[in-house]
N, C-alpha and C positions, 0 to 999 in steps of 0.2 A: 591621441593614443601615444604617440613619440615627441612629444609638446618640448621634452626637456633636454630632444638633440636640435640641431641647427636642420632647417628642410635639406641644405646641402651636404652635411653629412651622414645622413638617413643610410641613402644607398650604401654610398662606399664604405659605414660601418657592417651595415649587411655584410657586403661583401667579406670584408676581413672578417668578421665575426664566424661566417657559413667557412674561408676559407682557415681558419685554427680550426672548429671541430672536426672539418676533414681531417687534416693533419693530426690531430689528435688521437683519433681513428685509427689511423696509418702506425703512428706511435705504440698505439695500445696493442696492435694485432703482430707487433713487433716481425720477427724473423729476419730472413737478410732482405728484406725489403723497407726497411724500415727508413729506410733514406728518402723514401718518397715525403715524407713526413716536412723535410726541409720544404723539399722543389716546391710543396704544397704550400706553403708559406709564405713565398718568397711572390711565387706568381699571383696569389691574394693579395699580396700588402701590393705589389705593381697593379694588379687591375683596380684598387681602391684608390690607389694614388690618380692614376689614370680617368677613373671616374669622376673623381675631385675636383680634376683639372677641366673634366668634360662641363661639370656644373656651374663654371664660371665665365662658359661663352654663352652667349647669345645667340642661340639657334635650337630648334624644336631639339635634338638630342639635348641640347644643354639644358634645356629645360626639365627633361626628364630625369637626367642625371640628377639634378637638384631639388628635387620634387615640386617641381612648381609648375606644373602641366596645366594647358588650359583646358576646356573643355573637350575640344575636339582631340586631344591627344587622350585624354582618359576614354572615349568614345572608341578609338584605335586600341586602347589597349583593354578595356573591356571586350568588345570584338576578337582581341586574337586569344584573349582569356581564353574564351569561350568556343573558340575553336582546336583550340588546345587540349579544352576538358572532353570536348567529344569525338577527336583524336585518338585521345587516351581511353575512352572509352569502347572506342571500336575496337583499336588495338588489342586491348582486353580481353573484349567478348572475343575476339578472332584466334588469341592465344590459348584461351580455356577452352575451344570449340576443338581445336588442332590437339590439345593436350589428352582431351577425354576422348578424341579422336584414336589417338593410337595408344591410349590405353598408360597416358605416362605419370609419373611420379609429384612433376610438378607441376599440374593443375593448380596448387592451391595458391600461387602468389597471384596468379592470374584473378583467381576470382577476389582474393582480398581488396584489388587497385579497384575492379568493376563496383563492389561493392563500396567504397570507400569512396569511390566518385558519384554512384548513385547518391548516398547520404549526404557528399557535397550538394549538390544538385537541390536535394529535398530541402536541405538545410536552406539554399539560399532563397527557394521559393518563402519558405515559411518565412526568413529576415525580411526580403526585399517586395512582399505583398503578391499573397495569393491565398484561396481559399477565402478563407468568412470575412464577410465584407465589416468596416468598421460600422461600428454603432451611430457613426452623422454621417454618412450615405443612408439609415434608415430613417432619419430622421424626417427626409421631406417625400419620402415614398407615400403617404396621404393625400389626405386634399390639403390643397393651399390655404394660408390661415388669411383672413383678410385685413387686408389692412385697415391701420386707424381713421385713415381718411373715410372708408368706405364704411364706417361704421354709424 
């Protein structure tokens, strides 16, 4: 997918990449706050630096920083994925339940994130195997062919 960065600048381009369009953000919506736009920049390009520097020790964060996680650390961080999406999902459901609750205005962001974690959710079933089983799982639901010996 990102073949054409280096695994250890992955992250920390993330980072400064996510931390400019903040800032940009901040820029665009201008007013007298528009100075945040710096602070925003300033503390991305420090936490990507920082990360950088993370990815070239030797120890499980350093690993991660770097992308070069072993098993058991992607195993950790699929896990807190996934307590994170249902997290958010409670959240959700508990915010839109409280909203239509007392009759308020903005219910509708609430249901957008539920909905939009549901279709995560579906989405990953249908990527990562579920429902119709593939075509060579049917293939030995028969009888067994015999072998050449036995023939």
């Amino acid at each position: 997918m990102m073949t054409f960065i280096p695994p250890r600048l992955r992250k920390p381009a993330g980072i400064a990449l996510a931390g400019v369009v903040f800032a940009a953000a901040w820029l665009v919506r201008g007013g007298p706050l528009w100075w945040v736009s710096i602070s925003a920049v300033i503390l991305a390009a420090a936490r990507a630096v920082s990360w950088y520097r993370m990815g070239g020790e030797d120890t499980d964060e350093g690993a991660l920083a770097a992308s070069r996680a072993d098993e058991r650390q992607h195993l950790v961080s699929l896990q807190s994925r996934a307590l994170a999406c249902n997290l958010t999902a409670v959240a959700a459901f508990i915010g839109l339940t409280v909203a239509i609750a007392v009759k308020a205005a903005w219910w509708w962001p609430f249901l957008v994130i539920l909905a939009i974690t549901g279709f995560g959710y579906l989405l990953g079933l249908s990527s990562y195997g579920s429902g119709e089983p593939d075509a060579d799982d049917d293939a030995d639901a028969g009888q067994p062919e015999r072998s050449p010996v036995q023939r």
